[in-house]
Every structure is written in C-alpha cells, then in structure tokens.
N, C-alpha and C positions, 0 to 999 in steps of 0.2 A: 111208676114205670113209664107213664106216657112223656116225663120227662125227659129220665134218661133215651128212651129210643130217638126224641127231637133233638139229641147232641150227637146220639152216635150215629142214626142215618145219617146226616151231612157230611160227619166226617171221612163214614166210609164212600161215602161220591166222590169227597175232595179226593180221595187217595186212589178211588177207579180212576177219574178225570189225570191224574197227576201219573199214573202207569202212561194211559192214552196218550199222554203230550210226549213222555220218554221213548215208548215205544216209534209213533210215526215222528218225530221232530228230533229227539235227545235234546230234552227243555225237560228238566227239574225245574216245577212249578215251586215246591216247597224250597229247594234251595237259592231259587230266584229272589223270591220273598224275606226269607230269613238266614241267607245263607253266610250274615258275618254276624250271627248268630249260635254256632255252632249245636251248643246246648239246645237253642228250643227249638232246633230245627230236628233233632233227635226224639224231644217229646212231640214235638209233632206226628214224627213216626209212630211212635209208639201209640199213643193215643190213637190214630186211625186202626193201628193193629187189634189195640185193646176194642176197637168198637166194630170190626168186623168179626171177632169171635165172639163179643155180643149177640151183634146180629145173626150169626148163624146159628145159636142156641136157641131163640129167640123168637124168629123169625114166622115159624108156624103160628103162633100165637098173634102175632102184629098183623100176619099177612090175609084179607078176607079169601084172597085166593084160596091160596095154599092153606088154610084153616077147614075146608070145604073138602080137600083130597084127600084120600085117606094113601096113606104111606104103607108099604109094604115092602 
C-alpha cells in the first residue's frame, strides 16, 4: 500500500497545483506538457482523478493526523 499512496499522493498535487495555475493564470499545466498528445493528456486526467478518490478512502489511515481524530 505504501506504494501505491507514493504514486497517487503526487499525482493528486500535480492536479491541486494544475487547478491553481488555471484558476489564477488560465495556464493548463497538463496541457502545456502533453497537449499534442491528446490521449495521454486524458490519462493524465484520469489517473489524478483515480488517485484522489484513493486518497480520500484512504486518507485516515496514511494520515498520523487525522488517524488520531476520532470522526463523528
């Protein structure tokens, strides 16, 4: 598991960081990069997607914080 959370934390920054540049700038990071790429600029989505509802499943478990609070 400690795996998969070092692939999918990153990706979901890359994809915080990449809202942030859209919102204050309107700069698609992902399509700057990849974007005569069409296709894998898609899995790129995708993959960030798939690893923030990872992460949110998830998250209690990974996080010392949040593993400490109790949820109610």
């Amino acid at each position: 598991m400690k795996g998969l959370h070092m692939v999918t934390f990153p990706l979901t920054l890359i994809g915080a960081l990449n809202w942030g540049l859209v919102g204050l700038f309107n700069f698609n990071l992902v399509t700057a990069l990849v974007g005569s790429w069409p296709m894998v600029e898609k899995l790129v989505y995708i993959l960030v997607g798939a690893s923030a509802v990872y992460l949110l499943f998830t998250h209690k478990d990974d996080c010392k914080i949040c593993s400490k609070m109790k949820m109610s």
